[in-house]
N, C-alpha and C positions, 0 to 999 in steps of 0.2 A: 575444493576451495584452495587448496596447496598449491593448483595449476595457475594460480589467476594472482595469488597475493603471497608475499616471502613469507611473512609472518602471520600465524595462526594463533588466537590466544583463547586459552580451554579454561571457562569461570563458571564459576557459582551465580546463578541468579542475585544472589545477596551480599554478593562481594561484586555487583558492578558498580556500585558507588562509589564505593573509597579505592577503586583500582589506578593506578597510575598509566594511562592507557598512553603510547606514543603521537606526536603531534606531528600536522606537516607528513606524516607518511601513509600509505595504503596498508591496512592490517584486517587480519579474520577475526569472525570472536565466532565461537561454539558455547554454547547455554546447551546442558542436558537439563530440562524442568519435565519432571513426570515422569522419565523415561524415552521423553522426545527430545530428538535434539532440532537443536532452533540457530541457524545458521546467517550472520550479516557479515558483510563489508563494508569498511567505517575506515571513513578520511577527516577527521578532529582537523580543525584549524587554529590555530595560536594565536590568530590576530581577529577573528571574526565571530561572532556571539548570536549568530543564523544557522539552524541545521537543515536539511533539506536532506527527505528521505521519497528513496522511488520504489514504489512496490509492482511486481513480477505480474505477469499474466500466464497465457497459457505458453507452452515448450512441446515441441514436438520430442517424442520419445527417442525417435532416431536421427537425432540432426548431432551432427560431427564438424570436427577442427578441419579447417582447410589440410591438414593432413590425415584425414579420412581417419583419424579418430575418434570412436564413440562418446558424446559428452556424458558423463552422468553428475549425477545428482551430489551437492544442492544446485538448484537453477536459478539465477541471477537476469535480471535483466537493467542495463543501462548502468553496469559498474561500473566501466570506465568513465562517464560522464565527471566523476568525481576531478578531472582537472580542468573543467571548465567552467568552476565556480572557486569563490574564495569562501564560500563558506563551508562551513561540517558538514559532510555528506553519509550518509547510511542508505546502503543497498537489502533489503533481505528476501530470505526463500521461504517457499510454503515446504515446511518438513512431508507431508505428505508424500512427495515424489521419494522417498526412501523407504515408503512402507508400504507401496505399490507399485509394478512395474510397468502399468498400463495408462494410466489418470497421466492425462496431459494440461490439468487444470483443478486445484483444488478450492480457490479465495477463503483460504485459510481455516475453513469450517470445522476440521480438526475432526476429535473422538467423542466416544461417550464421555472419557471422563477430563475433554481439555479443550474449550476453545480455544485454535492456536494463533488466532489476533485478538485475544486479548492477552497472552502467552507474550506476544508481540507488543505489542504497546507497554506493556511491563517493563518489557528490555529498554524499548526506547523510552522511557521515560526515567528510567533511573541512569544509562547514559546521558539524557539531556540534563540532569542532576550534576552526576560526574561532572561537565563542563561547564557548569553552571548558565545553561542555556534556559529560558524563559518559554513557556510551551506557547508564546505569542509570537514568538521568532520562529516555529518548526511550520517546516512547509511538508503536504506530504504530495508527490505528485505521481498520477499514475496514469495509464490508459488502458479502455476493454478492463478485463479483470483486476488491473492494478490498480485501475480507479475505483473499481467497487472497494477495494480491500481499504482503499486511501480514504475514502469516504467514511470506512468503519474504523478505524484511526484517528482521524481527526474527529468524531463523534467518542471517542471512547477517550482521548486525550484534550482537555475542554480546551477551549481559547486558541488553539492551533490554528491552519489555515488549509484549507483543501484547491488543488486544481487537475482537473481531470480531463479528458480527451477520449471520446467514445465510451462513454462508461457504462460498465455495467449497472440497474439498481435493486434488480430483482432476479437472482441467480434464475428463477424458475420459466424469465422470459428469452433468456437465451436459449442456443442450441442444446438441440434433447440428446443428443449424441454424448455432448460434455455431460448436459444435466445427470443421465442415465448412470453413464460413468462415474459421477460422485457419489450417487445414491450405491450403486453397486458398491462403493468401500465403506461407505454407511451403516449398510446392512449388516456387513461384519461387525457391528457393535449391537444393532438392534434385528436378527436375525427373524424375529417371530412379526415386524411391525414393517407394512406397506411404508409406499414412499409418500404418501400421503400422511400417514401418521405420522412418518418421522420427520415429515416438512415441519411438522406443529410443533414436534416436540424441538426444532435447531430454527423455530423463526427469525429472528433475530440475527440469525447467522449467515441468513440468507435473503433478507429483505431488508433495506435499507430504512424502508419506513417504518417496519417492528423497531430496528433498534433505534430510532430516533424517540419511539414511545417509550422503548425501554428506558433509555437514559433521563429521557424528557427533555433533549439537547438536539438544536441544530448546528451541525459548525459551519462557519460562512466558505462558502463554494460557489470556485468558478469553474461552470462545466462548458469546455470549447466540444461541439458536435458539428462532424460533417454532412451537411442536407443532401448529398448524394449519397449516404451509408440509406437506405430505408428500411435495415432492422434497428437501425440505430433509433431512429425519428419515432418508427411505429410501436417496437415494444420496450423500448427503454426511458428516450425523451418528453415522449408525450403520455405516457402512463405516469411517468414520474411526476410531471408536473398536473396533473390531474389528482396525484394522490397529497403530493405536498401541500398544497393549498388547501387542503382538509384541516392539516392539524392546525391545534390552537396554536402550537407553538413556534408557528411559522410568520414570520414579520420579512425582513428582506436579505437573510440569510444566504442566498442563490444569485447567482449574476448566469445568464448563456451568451454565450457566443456562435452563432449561428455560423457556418463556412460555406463553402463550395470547392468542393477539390475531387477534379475527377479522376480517379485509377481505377486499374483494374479489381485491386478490393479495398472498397471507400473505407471501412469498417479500420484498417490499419491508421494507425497514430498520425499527424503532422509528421512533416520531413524531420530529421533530428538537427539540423539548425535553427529550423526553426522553432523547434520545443524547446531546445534549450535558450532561445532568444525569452523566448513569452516566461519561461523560469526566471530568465535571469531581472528582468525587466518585473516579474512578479513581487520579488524578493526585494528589488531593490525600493519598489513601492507601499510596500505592506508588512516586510521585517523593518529591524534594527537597524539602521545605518548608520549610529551616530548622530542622528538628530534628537535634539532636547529637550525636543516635545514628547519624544517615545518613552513608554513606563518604563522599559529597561536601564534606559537613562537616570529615568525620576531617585528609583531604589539605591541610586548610589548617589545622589546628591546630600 
């Protein structure tokens, strides 16, 4: 993280509240909780009362700096984006990639004794405290795995906002290569229990619709999918909406956005002007702006 931001700031899960954290500048924060350390990149804004955070997907293990240097861990994705918004921005990593050297994919599923997105949502919610930012202003956006994890965010952070691109919603429909590989660091915690028992016993952790029953909460989400991805459409999109419509607790919580865009692998995010268009255009229609009619307004009249 040293490589990427000047400043690194090393806290107590319980001192990020009342931290005096700098504004206006790019800075690290390191959280050891449990014994894991849990690693973001956070750009606070002075003038702006919107945070907008992007969570990670998968990282190839040997992918290096234009100067054929080996990246390691924590792995970040879409950090720099933080100067294309005026609002708060937060980047974070799945601690996993430090406690195995293989897993090019973990969606935060963590250990026996830690799930490490709700580990995450912790952090972020008592930063959004510190700033006194309203969890109706936090955006989380992500895509492929980061959207699954943003999905598990904004369900685990109520009244926030979700938008996602290729998303995951059920770890167990994706590739079995990944799948395989997460069970395999699983296993080091549940050694005597198939991957099948230990699905039962981390549901929630890996199925979007367990934890929507867990909490008994939809957060409202907007999922943009590309109609030429068709692992996308077959075991993500349309399973998904086959299962949502189950619950009771489903009214119109979900918006799609259907596309078309042909590459070589559909399955990859929109171009990044254009993600960051539909963010910024997101935020400006669904946070705080300064308009009088928004509750964040209300609480200070």
């Amino acid at each position: 993280m040293e490589k990427l931001v000047k400043k690194v700031i090393k806290l107590d899960l319980e001192d990020i509240e009342t931290y005096e954290f700098p504004l206006d500048e790019l800075f690290g924060l390191e959280i050891i909780h449990e014994g894991i350390k849990f690693c973001l990149i956070i750009n606070f804004s002075s003038n702006n009362k919107n945070l907008i955070c992007c969570g990670p997907g998968a990282f190839a293990r040997n992918s290096r700096t234009s100067q054929g240097v080996l990246i390691e861990p924590p792995f970040f994705n879409r950090w720099s984006w933080f100067k294309y918004f005026d609002e708060s921005f937060i980047t974070y990593a799945d601690p996993v990639f430090f406690y195995d050297d293989e897993i090019t994919i973990g969606w935060f599923v963590g250990d026996k004794n830690q799930w490490y997105l709700n580990t995450v949502a912790e952090i972020i919610e008592k930063l959004a405290s510190n700033q006194k930012i309203f969890n109706e202003n936090i955006l989380f956006y992500g895509s492929s795995g980061g959207g699954f994890v943003s999905i598990g965010l904004g369900t685990l952070i109520k009244d926030s906002k979700v938008l996602v691109n290729n998303s995951q919603f059920t770890i167990l429909n994706y590739y079995n290569t990944h799948i395989n590989n997460l069970f395999r660091v699983l296993q080091k915690d549940f050694p005597d229990l198939s991957q099948e028992e230990i699905a039962d016993i981390v549901d929630y952790r890996i199925n979007t619709i367990d934890l929507f029953k867990k909490e008994n909460y939809i957060p409202p989400i907007t999922y943009y999918v590309n109609t030429e991805s068709a692992p996308d459409l077959e075991r993500h999109c349309i399973p998904f909406i086959n299962d949502i419509k189950e619950l009771d607790i489903f009214k119109d919580q979900l918006e799609i956005h259907f596309y078309k865009e042909v590459k070589d692998k559909p399955h990859g995010p929109l171009p990044n002007e254009v993600s960051i268009e539909l963010i910024k255009t997101f935020a400006k229609d669904n946070l705080y702006n300064g308009n009088e009619d928004n509750s964040f307004f209300k609480r200070f009249k």
